[in-house]
N, C-alpha and C positions, 0 to 999 in steps of 0.2 A: 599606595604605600604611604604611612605616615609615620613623621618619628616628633618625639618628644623634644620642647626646644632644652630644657632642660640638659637631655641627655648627648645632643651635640653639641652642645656645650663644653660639657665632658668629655667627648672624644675630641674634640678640636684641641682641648689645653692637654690633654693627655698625647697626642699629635706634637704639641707645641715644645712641650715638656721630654716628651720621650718618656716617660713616667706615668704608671697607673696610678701609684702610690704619689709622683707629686702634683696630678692633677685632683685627688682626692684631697690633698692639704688645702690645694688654691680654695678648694670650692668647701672645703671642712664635714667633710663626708666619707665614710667608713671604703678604705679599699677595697674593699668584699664587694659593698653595694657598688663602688663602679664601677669594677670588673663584671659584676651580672647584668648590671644594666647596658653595659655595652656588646655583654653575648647575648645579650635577648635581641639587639639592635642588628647584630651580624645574622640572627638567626631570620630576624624581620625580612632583611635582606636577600639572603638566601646565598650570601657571600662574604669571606671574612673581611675583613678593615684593617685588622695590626694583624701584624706579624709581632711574636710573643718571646721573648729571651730574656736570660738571663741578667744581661745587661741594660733589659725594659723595653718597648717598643717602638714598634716604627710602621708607617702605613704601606699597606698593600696597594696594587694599582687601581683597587674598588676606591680605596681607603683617600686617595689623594683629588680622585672623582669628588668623593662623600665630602673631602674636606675644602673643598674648593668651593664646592657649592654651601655647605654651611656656612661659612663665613659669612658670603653674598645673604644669606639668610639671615642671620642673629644680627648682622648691620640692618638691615631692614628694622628686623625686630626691634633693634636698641631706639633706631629713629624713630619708629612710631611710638614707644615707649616715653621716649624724649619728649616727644611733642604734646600727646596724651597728659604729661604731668604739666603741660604749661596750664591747663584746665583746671587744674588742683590749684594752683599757684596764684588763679587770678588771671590769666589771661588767658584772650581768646582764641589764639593763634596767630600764623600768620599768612601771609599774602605772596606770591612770586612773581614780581612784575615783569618784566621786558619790553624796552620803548624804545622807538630809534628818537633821536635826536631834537628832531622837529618839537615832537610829545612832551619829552623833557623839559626841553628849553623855554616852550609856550606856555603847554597850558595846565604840565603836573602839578607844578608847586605849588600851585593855590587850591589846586582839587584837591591833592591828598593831605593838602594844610587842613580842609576845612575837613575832610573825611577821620584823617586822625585825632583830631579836635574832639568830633563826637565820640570817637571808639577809642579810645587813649591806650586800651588792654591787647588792641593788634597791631600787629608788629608787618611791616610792608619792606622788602625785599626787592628793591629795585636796579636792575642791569640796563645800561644802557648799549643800544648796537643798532647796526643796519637791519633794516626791515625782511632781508631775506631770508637772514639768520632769525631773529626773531621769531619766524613763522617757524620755522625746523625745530627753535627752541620748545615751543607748545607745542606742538606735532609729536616730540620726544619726550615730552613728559617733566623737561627742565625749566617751566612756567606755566604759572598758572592762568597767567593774564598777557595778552601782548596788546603793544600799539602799535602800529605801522600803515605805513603806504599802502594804496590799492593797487598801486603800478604794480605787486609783485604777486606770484600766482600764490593762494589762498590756500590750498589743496582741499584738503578734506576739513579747514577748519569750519567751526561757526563763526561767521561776523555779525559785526552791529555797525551802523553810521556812528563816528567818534567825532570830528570836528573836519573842517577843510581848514587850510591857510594859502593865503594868496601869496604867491615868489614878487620877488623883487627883485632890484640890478644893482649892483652895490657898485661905486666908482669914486674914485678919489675927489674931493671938490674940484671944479674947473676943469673937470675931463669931457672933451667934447661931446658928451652924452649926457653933461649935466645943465640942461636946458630949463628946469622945472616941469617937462610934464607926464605923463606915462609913455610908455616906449612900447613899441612892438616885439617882438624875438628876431624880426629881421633889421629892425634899428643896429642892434647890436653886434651881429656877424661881422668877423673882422678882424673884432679888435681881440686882443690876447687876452684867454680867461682861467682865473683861478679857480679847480674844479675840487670837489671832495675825493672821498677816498675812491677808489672804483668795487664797486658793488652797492653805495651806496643808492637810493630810489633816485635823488633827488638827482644828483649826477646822471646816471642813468636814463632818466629823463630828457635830461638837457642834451643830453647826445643824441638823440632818438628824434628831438627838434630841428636839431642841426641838419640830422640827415633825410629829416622828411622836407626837411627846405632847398635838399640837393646840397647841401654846403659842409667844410669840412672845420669840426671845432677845435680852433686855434686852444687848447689846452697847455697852458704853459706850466704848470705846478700845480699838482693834487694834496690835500692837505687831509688831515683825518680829523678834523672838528670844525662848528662855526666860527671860532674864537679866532685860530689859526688863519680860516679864510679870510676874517671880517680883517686882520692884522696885515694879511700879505697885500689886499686891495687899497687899503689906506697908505700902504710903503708905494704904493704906484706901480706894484706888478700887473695889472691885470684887471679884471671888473668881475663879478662873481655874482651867483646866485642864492639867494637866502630865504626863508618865507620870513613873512613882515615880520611877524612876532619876534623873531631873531634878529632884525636892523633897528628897527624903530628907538629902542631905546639905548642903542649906539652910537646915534651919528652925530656928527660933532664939526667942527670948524675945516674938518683935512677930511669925513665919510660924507658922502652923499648916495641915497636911495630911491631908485623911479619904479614905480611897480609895473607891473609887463601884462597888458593886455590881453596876450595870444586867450584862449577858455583852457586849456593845457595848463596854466599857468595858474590854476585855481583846482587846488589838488584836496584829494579824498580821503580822511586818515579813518582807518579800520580799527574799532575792538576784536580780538579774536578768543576765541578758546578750542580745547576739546570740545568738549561738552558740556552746555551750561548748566544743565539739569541735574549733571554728573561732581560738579563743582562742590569742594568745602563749603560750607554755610556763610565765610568770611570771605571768601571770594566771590561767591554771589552778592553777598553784600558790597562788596568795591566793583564791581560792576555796574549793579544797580547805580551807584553812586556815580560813577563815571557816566555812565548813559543818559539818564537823566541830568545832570550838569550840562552835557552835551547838546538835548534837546533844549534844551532853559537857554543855551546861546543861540541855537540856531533862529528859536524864537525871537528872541532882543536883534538880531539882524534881520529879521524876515526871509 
């Protein structure tokens, strides 16, 4: 069964309107011709749509089915449409990212600094969230691109190696664990820790240490960013976990950072998609771009 977008169109404002006669103004078109184009639609159908009175129409319980779904439909249509004209206009679309935090904070801003530099006409759309979400979010259709943890299950997506970042132990200067050298994760047990939000990987993580060490993690205050955390360990709540990228160029007179040696402690961050083959031509292209970026550091580290 197929119908014309055109002519749902016209039943939906005729729908809207209550009027054959004023959905035929909206759209500047003869009330004759809407009226038959929406009986050839009922007949398409094989069931009526309006109910027909004097005082103009109203949908049948076909009609509110029909009208539900069209909506859902001509929004589709209008977005593609939308989008399709950014092509006309000079540009080449755009991008849907989704990164958790780590991504962000480390190693985006200079990738897609240099990435949009080259392609100035595409337009990059980026969410940031925890990694479990993230992965839901491309599984659902609501990103085009994720970055995230390998701590968390993949499902059905495609990945790529993206970057690793080495955690660290964030602690106030002069806190007995600030000795200058690296620490173990059982150095650390004990003392009272500032943890992120709960769902986050990196959290997650850390608890999962604790408990494979048999120990129970003294979590004193959960915070929902690095900012927050990096703020409550320097206030002397606590000692916290961060990947380097996110201390290093923080610490100061009152922050001190010791990196953690555990191999756990040297974490795996994933590109994902649907499907890469399946991908917009511009997301392919930020891909490429990311990956390669990717492989060009792992190289400079060996």
């Amino acid at each position: 069964m197929r119908f014309n977008l055109t002519t749902l169109r016209l039943f939906v404002t005729a729908v809207q309107e209550g009027s054959i006669m004023a959905a035929a103004a909206r759209h500047n078109i003869a009330p004759s011709a809407v009226s038959r184009r929406l009986s050839d639609m009922e007949h398409q159908l094989g069931a009526p749509v309006l109910y027909r009175s004097r005082g103009g129409v109203s949908p049948t319980p076909a009609g509110e089915a029909l009208c539900r779904h069209a909506l859902n439909l001509l929004r589709l249509a209008d977005r593609m449409e939308a989008e399709l004209s950014e092509f006309g206009a000079g540009a080449r679309g755009h991008v849907r990212v989704a990164a958790n935090t780590s991504c962000v904070t480390q190693f985006l801003p200079e990738e897609l600094a240099a990435f949009l530099a080259d392609n100035p006409d595409i337009n990059i759309d980026l969410r940031e969230g925890i990694s479990s979400a993230i992965v839901q979010d491309v599984a659902d259709g609501h990103a085009d691109i994720g970055l995230f943890s390998e701590a968390v299950d993949t499902g059905a997506l495609e990945t790529f190696p993206y970057r690793t970042d080495h955690l660290m132990v964030l602690m106030p200067v002069g806190h007995p664990l600030d000795h200058g050298g690296d620490l173990s994760f059982a150095d650390v047990l004990g003392y009272p820790v500032i943890g992120l939000q709960t769902g986050s990987s990196l959290h997650t993580r850390v608890r999962e240490a604790a408990e494979e060490a048999g120990a129970d993690l003294d979590c004193r205050l959960q915070v929902t960013s690095f900012d927050a955390l990096r703020g409550m360990v320097e206030a002397g709540l606590g000692i916290g976990f961060l990947p380097q990228g996110a201390v290093a160029p923080y610490l100061n007179d009152r922050l001190a950072a010791h990196g953690l040696t555990d191999p756990w402690a040297h974490r795996r961050l994933l590109l994902g998609v649907r499907e890469a083959a399946a991908l917009p031509a511009v997301a392919q292209k930020l891909v490429l771009h990311l990956t390669d970026r990717a492989q060009e550091a792992t190289a400079r580290t060996g």
